[in-house]
C-alpha positions in Angstrom: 0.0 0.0 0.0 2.2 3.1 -1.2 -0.5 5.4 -2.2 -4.7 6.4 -0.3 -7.3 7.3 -3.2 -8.9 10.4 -2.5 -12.5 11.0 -3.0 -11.4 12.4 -5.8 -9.7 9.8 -7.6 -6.3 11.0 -7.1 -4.1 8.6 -5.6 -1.7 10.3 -3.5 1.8 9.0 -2.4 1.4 7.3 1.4 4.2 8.8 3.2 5.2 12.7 3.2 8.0 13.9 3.6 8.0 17.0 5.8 9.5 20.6 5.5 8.3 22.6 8.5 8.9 21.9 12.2 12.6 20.9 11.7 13.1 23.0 8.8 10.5 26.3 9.9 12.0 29.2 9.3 9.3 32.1 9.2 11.1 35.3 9.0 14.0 34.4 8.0 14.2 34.6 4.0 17.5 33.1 3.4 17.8 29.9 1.7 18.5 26.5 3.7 21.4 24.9 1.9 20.9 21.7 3.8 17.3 22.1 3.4 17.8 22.0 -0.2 20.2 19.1 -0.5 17.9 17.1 1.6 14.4 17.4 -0.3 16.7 16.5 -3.5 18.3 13.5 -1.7 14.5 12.2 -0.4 13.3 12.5 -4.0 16.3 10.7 -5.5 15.3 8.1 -2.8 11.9 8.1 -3.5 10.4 10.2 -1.7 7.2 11.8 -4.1 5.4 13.2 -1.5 6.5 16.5 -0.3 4.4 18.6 1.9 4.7 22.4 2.3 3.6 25.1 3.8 3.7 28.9 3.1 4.4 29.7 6.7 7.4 27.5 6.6 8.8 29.7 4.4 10.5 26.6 2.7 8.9 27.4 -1.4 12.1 28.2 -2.3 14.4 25.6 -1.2 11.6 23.0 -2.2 11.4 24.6 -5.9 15.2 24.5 -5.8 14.8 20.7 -4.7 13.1 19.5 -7.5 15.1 20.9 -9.9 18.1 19.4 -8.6 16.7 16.6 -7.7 16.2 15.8 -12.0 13.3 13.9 -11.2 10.2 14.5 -13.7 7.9 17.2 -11.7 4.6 15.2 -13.1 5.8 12.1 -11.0 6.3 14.4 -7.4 3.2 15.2 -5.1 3.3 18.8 -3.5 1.6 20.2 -1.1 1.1 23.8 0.6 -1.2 25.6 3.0 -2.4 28.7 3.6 -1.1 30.7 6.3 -4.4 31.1 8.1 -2.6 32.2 11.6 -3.3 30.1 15.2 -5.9 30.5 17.7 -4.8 34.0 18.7 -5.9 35.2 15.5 -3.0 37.6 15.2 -0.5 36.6 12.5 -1.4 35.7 9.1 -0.5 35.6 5.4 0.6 38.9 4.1 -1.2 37.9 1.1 -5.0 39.0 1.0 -7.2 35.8 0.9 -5.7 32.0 -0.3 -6.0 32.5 -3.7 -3.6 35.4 -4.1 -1.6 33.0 -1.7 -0.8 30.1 -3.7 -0.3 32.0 -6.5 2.6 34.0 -4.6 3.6 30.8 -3.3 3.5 28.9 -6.9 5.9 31.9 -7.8 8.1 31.0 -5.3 8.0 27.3 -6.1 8.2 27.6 -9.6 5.6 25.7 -10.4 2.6 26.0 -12.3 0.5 24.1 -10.1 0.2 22.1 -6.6 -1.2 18.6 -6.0 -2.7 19.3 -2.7 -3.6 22.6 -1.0 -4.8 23.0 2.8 -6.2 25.7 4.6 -3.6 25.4 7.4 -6.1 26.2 10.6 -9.6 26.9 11.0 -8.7 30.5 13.0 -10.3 33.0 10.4 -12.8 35.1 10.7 -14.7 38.5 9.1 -13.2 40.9 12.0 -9.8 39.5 11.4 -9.0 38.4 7.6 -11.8 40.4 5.7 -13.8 37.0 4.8 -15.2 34.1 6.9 -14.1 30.7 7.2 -16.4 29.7 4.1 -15.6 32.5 2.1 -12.0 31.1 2.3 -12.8 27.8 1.0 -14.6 29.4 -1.7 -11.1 31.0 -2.5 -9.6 27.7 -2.6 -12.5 26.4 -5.0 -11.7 28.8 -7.5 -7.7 27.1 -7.3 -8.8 24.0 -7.6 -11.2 25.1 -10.6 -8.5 27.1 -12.1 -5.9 23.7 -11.7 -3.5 25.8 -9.5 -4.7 23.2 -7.3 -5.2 20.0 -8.0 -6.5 18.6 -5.2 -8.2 20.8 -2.0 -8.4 20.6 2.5 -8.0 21.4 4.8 -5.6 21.2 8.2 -5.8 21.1 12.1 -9.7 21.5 11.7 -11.8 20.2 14.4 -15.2 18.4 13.5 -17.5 21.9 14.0 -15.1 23.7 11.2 -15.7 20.9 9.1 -19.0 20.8 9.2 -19.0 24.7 8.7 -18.0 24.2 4.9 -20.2 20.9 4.6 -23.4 22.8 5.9 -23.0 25.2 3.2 -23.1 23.1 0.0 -19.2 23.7 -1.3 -18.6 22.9 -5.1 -16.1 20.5 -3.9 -16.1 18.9 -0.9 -12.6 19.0 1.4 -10.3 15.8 0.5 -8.0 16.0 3.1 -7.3 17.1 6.7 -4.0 17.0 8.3 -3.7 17.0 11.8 -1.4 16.1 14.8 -1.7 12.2 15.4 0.1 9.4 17.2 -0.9 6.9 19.8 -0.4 9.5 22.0 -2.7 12.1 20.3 -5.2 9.5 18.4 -7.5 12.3 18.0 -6.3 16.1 18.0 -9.9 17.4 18.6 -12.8 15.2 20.0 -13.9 12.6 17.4 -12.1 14.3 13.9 -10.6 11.3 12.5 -13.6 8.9 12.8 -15.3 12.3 11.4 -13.3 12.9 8.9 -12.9 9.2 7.5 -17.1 8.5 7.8 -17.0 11.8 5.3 -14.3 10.5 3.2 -11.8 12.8 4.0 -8.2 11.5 4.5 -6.7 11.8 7.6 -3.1 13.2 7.0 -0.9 12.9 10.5 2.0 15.3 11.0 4.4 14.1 14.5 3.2 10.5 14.0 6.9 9.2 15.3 6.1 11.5 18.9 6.6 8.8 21.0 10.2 7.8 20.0 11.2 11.4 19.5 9.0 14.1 22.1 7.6 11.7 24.6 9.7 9.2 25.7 9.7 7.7 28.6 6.1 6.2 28.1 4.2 3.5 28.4 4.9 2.0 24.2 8.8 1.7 25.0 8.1 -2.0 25.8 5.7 -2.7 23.3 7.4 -1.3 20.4 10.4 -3.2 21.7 8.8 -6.0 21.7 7.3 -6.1 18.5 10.7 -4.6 17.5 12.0 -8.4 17.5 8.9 -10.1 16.6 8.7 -8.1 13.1 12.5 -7.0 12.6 12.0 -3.9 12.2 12.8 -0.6 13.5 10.6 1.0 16.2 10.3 3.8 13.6 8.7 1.1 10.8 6.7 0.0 13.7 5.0 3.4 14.3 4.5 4.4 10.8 2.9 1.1 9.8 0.4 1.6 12.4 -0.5 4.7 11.4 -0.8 3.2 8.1 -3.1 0.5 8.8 -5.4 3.1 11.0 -6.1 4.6 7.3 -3.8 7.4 8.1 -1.3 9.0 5.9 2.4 9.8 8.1 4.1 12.8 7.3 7.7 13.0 9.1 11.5 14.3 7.9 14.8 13.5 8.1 17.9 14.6 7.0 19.7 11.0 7.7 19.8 9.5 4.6 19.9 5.8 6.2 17.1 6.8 8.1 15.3 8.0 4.7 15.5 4.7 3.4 14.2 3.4 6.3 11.5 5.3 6.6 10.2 4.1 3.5 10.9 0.6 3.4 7.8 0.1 5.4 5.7 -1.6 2.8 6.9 -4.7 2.4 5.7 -5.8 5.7 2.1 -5.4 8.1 1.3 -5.7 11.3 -0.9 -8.3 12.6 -4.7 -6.4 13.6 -4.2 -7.7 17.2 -0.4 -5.7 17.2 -2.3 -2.8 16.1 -5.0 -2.9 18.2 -2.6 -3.3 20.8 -0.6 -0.2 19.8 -3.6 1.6 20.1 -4.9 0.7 23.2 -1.3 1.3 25.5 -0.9 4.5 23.0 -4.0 5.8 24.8 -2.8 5.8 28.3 -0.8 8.7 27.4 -1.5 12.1 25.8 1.0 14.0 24.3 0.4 16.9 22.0 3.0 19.3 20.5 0.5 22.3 19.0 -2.2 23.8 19.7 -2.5 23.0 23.3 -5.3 23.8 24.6 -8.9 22.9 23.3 -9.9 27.0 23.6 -7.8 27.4 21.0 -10.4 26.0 18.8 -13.5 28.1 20.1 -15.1 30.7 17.9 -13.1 33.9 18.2 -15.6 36.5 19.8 -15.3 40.5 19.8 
């Protein structure tokens, strides 16, 4: 299983490759050497999945990527979000709505189009960004519709924000939504992924390897181990298969090229249901969540 099928048809490359968190540089505007040499390294590998952002700030070095890389840009997923700002509602895209967004940002890639783009957070409103949270999907219709978009989502949007946009009849229903997830965080907001997935909207999961890199100690370290030996494989394979075989895409990074290949040499191998099941249920006697914190973040923004 290397690819999900969207609602849409599209099949979309199972494992990302990530450029923010590790590689986030907002503010700063000079170009990441390292950052380039390693997106060009993971696509040589075969890495085809390579997600974005425009408050990374990474468009450049990506763009520069691919071109290096000499890999055929038709064969490479991308993806980008808009910079929608967080729960404080106080930074956002200089650009005025998501449409003149992408099309900075596809100026910055160098690219004509994008595979996949998200609204990055559910935080907008009339007071704050001009339009509401529908009239922003509308803007990213009008992408999709003018194929500067291929495929359209949304990102870290709780089950009320989703059913915001599905209450008002869209042209095109979101396709995607890419939250935090691990078996420590096995749903960032009450219920999204079984939401999301009863809708037919793939579940996208950035920090799915949390609990071997942010949360150790914790109560997998046996388990994974354990099954460590039984399947041998890496704890890292372990993890990313389960998030797999919970219908969930991983998106994670690396600049270790052994670790690279590791990462995606995790198809030639499954996990028994029972391992998974088991995964799942020690995963939930700890929660550990990197963004977004708290739960007010995702109230309604009053004035």
């Amino acid at each position: 299983m290397s690819t999900f099928k969207l609602a849409s048809g599209s099949l979309i490359p199972a494992i990302g490759f990530g450029t923010g968190t590790k590689w986030f540089k907002l503010g700063r505007d000079e170009i990441d050497e390292k950052l380039i040499t390693t997106v060009a390294n993971a696509i040589k590998l075969g890495f085809n999945h390579i997600d974005g952002a425009e408050i990374y700030n990474t468009d450049n070095e990506i763009g520069q990527a691919i071109i290096r890389s000499g890999v055929d840009r038709k064969s490479l997923w991308i993806t980008d979000k808009y910079f929608s700002g967080d729960g404080t509602y106080s930074n956002r895209s200089p650009q005025p709505n998501p449409y003149e967004a992408l099309k900075a940002d596809l100026a910055r890639f160098k690219l004509d189009y994008v595979d996949l783009y998200l609204i990055h957070t559910p935080f907008i409103t009339k007071d704050t960004h001009g339009f509401t949270l529908i009239e922003a999907w509308k803007y990213v219709e009008k992408l999709h519709e003018e194929g500067l978009a291929k495929n359209i989502g949304v990102s870290n949007f709780a089950v009320e924000h989703i059913q915001q946009i599905l209450d008002s009849k869209p042209k095109y229903l979101p396709l995607v939504n890419q939250i935090e997830f691990s078996p420590y965080l096995q749903n960032q907001t009450p219920g999204i992924v079984e939401f999301s997935q009863k809708h037919g909207i793939l579940v996208e999961a950035y920090g799915p390897l949390a609990p071997l890199t942010k949360a150790k100690p914790g109560p997998l370290d046996s388990l994974l181990e354990k099954l460590t030996k039984k399947y041998s494989r890496s704890d890292t394979q372990i993890l990313l298969r389960w998030v797999i075989q919970k219908g969930v895409l991983p998106i994670t990074t690396s600049s270790n090229e052994k670790r690279l290949t590791e990462i995606l040499d995790v198809y030639n191998f499954k996990l028994e249901d029972s391992d998974v099941e088991e995964i799942t249920k020690v995963g939930q006697q700890k929660h550990f969540r990197q963004f977004f914190t708290e739960l007010e973040d995702y109230k309604p923004k009053t004035t």
